[in-house]
N, C-alpha and C positions, 0 to 999 in steps of 0.2 A: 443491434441498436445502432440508429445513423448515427455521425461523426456531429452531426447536426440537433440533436435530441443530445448526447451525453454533452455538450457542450451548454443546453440553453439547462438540462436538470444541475450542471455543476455551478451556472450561473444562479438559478433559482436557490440552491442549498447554501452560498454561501451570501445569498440576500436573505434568508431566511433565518441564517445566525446571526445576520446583521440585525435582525427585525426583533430578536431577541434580546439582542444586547441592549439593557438601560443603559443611556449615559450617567455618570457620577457627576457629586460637586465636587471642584479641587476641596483639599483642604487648607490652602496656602494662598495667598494673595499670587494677580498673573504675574510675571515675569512683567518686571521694566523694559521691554526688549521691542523692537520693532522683527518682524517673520521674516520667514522666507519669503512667503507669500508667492511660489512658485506654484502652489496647487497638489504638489505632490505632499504622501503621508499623511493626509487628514487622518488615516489610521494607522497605527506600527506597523509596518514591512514585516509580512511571513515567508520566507522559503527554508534554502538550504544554501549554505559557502563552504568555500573546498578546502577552506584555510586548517579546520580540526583534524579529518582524517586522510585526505587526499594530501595536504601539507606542499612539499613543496614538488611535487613528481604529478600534477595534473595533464592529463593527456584530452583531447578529443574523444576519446573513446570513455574515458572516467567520468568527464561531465554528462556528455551523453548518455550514459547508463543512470547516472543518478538523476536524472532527468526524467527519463523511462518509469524510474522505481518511484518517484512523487507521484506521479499518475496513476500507475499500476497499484500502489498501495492507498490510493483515497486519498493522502494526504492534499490534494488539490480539492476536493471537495470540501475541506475544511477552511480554505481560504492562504493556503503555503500555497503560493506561486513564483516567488524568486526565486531562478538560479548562478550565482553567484560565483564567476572565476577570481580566484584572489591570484595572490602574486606569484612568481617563477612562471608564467605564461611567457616571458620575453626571452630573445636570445642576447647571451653576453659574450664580452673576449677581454681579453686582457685588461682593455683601456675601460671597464663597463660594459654597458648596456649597447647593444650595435643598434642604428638606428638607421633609419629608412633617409629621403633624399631630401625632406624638410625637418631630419633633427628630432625626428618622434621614434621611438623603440617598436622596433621590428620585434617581430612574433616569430616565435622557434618554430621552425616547419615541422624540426624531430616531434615534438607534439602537438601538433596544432596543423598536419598538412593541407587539410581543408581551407583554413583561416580562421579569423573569429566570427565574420560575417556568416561563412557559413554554419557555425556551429549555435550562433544566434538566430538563424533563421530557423534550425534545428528543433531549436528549443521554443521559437514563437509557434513552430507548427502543432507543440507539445497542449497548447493553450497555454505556457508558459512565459516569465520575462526572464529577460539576461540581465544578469548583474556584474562589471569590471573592474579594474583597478589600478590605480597609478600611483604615486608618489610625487611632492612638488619637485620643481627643481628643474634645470635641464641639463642633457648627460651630456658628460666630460668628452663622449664619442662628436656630439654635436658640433663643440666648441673645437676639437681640433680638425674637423673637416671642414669648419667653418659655413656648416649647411644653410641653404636660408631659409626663409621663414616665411611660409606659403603666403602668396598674395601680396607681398608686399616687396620692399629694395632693400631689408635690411637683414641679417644674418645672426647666426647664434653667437659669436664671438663679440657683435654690440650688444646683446643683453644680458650678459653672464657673466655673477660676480665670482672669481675663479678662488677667489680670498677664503673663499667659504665654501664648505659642502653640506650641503643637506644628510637626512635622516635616511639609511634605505636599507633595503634589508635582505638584497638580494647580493645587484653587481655592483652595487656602491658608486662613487665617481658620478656626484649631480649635485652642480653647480647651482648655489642659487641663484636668481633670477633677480635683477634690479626692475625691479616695474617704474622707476622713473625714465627709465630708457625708450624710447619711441621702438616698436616691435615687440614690445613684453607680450602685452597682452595679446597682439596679435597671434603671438607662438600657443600663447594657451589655448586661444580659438582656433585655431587649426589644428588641434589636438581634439578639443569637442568635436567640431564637425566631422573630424575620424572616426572619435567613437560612436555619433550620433549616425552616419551611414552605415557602421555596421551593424545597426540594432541593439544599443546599447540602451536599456531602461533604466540602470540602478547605477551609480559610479560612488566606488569607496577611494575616498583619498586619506593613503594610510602614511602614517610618519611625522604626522602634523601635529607643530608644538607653537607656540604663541609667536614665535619671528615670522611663524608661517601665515601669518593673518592675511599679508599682501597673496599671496599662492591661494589661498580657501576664497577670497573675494573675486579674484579673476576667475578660477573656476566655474565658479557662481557665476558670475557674469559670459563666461564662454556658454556653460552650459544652455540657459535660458535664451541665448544667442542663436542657438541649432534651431528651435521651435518646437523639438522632440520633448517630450515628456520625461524627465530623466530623476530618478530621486537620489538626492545630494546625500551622501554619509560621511563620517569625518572619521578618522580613527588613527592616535589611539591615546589613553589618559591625557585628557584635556585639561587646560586648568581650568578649574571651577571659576576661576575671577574672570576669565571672557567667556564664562557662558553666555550671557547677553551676545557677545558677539556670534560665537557659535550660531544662537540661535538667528540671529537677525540674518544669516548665508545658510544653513546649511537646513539636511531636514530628521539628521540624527547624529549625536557626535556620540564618541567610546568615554565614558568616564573614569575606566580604569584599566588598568595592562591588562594583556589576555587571560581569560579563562582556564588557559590550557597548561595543564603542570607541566610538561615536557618533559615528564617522567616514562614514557614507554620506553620500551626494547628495543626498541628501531633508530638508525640516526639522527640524532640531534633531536633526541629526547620524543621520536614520533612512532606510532603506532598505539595500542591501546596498555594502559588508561589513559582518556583523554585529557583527564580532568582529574579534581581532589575536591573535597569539601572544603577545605580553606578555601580553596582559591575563587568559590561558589557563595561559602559564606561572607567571603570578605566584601559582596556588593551591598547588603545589606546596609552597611551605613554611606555609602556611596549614593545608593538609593535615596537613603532618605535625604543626606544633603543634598542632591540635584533634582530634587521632586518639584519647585518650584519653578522649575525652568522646563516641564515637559506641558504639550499640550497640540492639542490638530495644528498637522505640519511640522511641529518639529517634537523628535522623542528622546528619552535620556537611552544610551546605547549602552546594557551591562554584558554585551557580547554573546557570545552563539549558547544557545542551548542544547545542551550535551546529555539528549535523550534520542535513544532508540536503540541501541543498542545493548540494551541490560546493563548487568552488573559492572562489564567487562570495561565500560566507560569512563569508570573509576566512584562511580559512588552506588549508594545503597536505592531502593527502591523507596524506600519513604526521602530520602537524600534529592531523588530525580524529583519525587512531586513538593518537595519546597522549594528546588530548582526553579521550578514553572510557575509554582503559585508566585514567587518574591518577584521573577518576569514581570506573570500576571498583573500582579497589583501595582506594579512600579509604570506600566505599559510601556513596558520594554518592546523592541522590535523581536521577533520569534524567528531567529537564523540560526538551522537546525545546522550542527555540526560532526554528526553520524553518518553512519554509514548507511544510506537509505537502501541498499540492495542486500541487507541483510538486518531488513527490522527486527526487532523483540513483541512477541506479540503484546507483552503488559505494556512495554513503551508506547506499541503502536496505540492499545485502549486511552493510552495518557494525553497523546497526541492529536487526538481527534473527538477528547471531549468537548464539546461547544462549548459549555457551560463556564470552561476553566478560558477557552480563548474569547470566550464572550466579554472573560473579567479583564483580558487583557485588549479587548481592543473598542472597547465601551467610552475612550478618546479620556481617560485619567487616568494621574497617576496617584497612587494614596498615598496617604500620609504615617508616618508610625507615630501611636499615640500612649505604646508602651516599650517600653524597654528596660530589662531587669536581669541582668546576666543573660541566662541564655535563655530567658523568656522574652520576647517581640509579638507585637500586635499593631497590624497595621489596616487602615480604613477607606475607606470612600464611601457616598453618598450616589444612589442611582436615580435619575431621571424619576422613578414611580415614585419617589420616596422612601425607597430599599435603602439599607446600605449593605456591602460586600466589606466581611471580616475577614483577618487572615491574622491566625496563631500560629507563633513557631517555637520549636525548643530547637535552635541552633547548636547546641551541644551536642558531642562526640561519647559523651556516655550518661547513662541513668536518666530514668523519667523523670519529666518536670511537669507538674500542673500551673496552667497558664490562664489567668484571670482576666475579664475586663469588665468594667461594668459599662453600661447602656450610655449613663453621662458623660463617659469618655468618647465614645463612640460617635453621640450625637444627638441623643433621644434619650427620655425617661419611661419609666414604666414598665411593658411587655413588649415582646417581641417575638412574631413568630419565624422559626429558624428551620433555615433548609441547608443539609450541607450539600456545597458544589462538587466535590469529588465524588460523591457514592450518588447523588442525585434524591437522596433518602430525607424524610421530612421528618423534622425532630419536635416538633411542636411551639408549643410557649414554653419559654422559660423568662422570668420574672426579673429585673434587674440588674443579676451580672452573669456570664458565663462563663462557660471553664471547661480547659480539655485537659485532662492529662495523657500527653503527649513522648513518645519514645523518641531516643535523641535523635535529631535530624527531622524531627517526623511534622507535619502539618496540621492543622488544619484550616479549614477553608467554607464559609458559611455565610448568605443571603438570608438578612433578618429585615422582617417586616414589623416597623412599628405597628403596635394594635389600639394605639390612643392619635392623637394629629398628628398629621403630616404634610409636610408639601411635595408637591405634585408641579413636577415642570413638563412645561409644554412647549416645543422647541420654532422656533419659527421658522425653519424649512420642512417642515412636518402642517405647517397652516395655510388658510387658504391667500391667496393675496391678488391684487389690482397686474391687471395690465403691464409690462415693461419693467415687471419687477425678476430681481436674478437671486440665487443661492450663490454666494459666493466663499471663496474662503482664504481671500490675501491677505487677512490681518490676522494676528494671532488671538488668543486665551478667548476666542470662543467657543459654546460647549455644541453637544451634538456635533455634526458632520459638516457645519457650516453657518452663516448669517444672512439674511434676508435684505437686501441692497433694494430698496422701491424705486419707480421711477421721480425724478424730481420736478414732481406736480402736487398741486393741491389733489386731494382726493384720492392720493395712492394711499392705500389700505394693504392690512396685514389683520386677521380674521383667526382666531383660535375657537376650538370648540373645547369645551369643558366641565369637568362634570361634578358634581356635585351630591353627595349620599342623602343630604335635605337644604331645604330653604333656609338660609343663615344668610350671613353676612361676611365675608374672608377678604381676607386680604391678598390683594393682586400686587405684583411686583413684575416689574417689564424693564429687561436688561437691555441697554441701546450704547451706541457710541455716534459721536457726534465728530467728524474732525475739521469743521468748518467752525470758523469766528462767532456766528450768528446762531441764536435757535434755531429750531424745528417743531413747534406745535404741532401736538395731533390731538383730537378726542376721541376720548376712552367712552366710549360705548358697552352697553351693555344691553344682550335682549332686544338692542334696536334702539336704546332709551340713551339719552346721554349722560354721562354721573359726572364727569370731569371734561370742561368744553376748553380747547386752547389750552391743554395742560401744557407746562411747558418740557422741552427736553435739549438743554442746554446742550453748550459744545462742551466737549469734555478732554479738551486738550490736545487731542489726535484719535485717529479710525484705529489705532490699537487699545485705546483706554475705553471699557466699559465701567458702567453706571447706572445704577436701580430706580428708581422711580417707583415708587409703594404707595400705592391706594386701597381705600377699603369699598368694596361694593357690596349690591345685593345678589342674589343667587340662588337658582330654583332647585329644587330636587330636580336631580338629573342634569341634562345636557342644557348648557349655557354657550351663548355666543359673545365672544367680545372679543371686538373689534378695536384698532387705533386708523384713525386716520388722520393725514396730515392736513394744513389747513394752512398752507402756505405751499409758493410755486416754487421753493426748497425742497418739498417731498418731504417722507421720514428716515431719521435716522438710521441708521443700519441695525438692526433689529435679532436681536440672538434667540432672545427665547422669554416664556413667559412663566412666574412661579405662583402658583393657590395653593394658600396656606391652608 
């Protein structure tokens, strides 16, 4: 098979899960937050990082290998394509971190002979990306060599508050950084454009706590600076009260300490088990308080998931799939932290279900609408009208049956149920359901209401006018993006829609407005006009959406309705459309 073909079928299969995956409705109002709006993570980041089992002894040769085994093992097929160098890549000496001739941390040749560039280029030849890693600050090495700071007349000793050390976790000795100092910034852009030449895709900036606000914005702003495509990650327990801010820089922050019990055999608590179910189940409500701050471009980060390697990982096999499903549902980024060159085959089956990464990367995160000791039930709403269940008995012993009824969930009446794990069709069931469940154990199930629903129709999924883009620089829109027209009279945005008979439903058209003044469009129908100059107000900023609910007529079968603007404003930015 060419290199050529297994690359356009690996491209096809993982448009093809896309193509599957319905988007949900949050359950939570968006986040008050302005985005990233750098373009990266409209979906949660899948690969692998070296931080779980490679720990602190990662070589050229270790990355590479797990590089190899992402391919080798299909996992790229499924849409894991980050690979991920965490920390101890650098070399240290007494005074810290040794650093190169403008003050930035030289790479240990003992493991890294190559470099990074070439172990990135390695990896892009893989079909693969690279993902790196820093710490704010600048090293104490810096400051007493008094290095300068490329590009410009000024040196590490003018912008380093020496009063203060930063968070770090390796060779410690890093100075914070006064960003009032002329050259701040500049040193952190000459650290981007470092990493950004050697083919750096993903950058985690790990150690970061709320002083570090001024560090997380520069970054952002170095980053965006290269032109390179880079996705921002933040790590590690963040406070929840600058989530907004998180979110408005970065495009995934950690919400809570590591996953990893540092219980093994090996030094400093490393080798296997990676993990524990506390330390698993404790994201749970971490989950649920940061659920309203996830959404395309930025995600809530509950750290690596610690499957594929069986038992030996530290938790049970019903343990590993409440692992993925709480992921799942939460849409968490899926940064495998296993040993990929010695998969499990049941992990592997776990791992390259669609149907489970479909729930994760369907651009929401659910919401829990039960909690009962160690009974949890958490929701979302899918694009067809589906919604995606997920029952847990979080507890460490004895079975628990775990209820919910339909009114919680979102709908009344029937609903037919499929579970996502076995892929097995359960039928109707009437009102509420119920699993009884073994401790740690799941489940996981796509129910179709059998009475009304609504039906969302996404607006980069529609037809539209001329000089019109998919964009996606503003946050808490659904699907993959929003629909930006050009700003003329007569730019249009055109959904096809369908209808089981001739009724009358109600339409709902989600837009955001961030200009002073309206934006008129009419709402068409069939060709026919139902609503002329409807209006669609400013709605206080291009991050704030807002509904517009009208009711039309509607044929059996396939309906056309259109908006068009009616003004040389054009239309509003345009998310998506709902029939009731």
């Amino acid at each position: 098979m060419s290199c050529r073909f297994r690359r356009f079928r690996r491209g096809l299969l993982v448009a093809l899960v896309g193509m599957l995956i319905a988007a949900a409705m949050p359950l939570m109002a968006a986040p008050p937050a302005t985005a990233s709006g750098n373009g990266q993570s409209v979906r949660p980041a899948m690969g692998w990082s070296s931080w779980s089992f490679v720990r602190r002894w990662p070589t050229e040769d270790k990355i590479k290998a797990q590089a190899d085994a992402m391919v080798s093992s299909g996992l790229v097929n499924h849409g894991f394509v980050y690979v991920n160098l965490d920390d101890f890549w650098q070399k240290c000496d007494a005074n810290g971190f040794v650093v190169d001739s403008y003050g930035r941390w030289s790479v240990d040749p003992a493991k890294f002979p190559s470099g990074i560039k070439a172990l990135a280029d390695y990896i892009h030849s893989k079909g693969l990306k690279f993902g790196f890693y820093v710490t704010p600050g600048i090293a104490k090495n810096a400051v007493l060599k008094n290095t300068p700071i490329e590009g410009t007349a000024y040196h590490a000793a003018d912008i380093a508050n020496t009063a203060a050390l930063e968070k770090n976790y390796n060779c410690k000795n890093m100075y914070y950084i006064d960003y009032g100092k002329p050259g701040a910034q500049e040193f952190v852009d000459s650290w981007a454009r470092q990493f950004a030449s050697w083919g750096v895709d993903y950058l985690k900036i790990d150690g970061v706590g709320s002083a570090d606000i001024p560090d997380v914005r520069a970054w952002d702003k170095a980053l965006r600076a290269t032109g390179r495509p880079i996705n921002y990650a933040l790590s590690n327990n963040l406070a929840i009260a600058d989530a907004p801010t998180w979110r408005s820089l970065a495009n995934s922050w950690r919400t809570q300490g590591d996953v990893e019990c540092y219980c093994g055999s090996g030094s400093n608590g490393s080798g296997y088990p990676l993990t524990d179910w506390s330390h698993v189940s404790a994201r749970f409500t971490s989950a649920a308080n940061w659920q309203q701050y996830a959404s395309p471009g930025g995600w809530n980060d509950l750290d690596s998931l610690e499957i594929g390697n069986g038992d030996q990982a530290g938790l049970t096999s019903d343990q590993r799939r409440s692992h993925f499903t709480l992921w799942a549902m939460a849409g968490a980024p899926l940064l495998l932290g296993t040993d990929l060159t010695h998969l499990d085959p049941v992990d592997t089956a776990m791992l390259t279900n669609d149907r489970l990464i479909g729930v994760d990367q369907d651009g929401y995160a659910a919401g829990r609408i039960v909690s009962s000791g160690v009974n949890q039930v958490w929701s979302k709403r899918e694009d067809s009208g589906d919604y995606v269940v997920a029952l847990f008995n979080t507890g460490t012993s004895g079975d628990s049956t775990v209820s919910v009824n339909w009114s919680q969930v979102g709908f009344t009446g029937s609903g037919d149920v499929t579970d996502l794990w076995s892929g097995s069709h359960k039928g109707t069931v009437t009102d509420t359901y119920s699993a009884t469940l073994r401790p740690g154990e799941t489940r996981l199930i796509r129910v179709t209401p059998l009475g009304a629903k609504t039906v969302r129709y996404q607006a980069e999924n529609a037809g539209t006018s001329a000089g019109s883009t998919v964009d996606t620089n503003h946050i808490a829109y659904t699907g993959t993006g929003f629909v930006n027209t050009a700003n003329e009279a007569g730019a249009y945005v055109e959904w096809t829609v369908d209808s089981a008979t001739a009724r009358t439903a109600p339409l709902t058209i989600r837009y955001a407005n961030g200009t002073t003044t309206g934006r008129p469009m009419d709402v068409s129908v069939n060709g026919a006009v139902v609503s002329a100059g409807r209006a669609f107000n400013d709605t206080g900023s291009w991050d704030i959406w807002a509904d517009s609910t009208l009711t039309v007529p509607l044929n059996a079968g396939a309906n056309t309705i259109r908006v068009t603007a009616t003004t040389a404003g054009g239309a509003p930015n345009l998310d998506h459309l709902d029939r009731g």
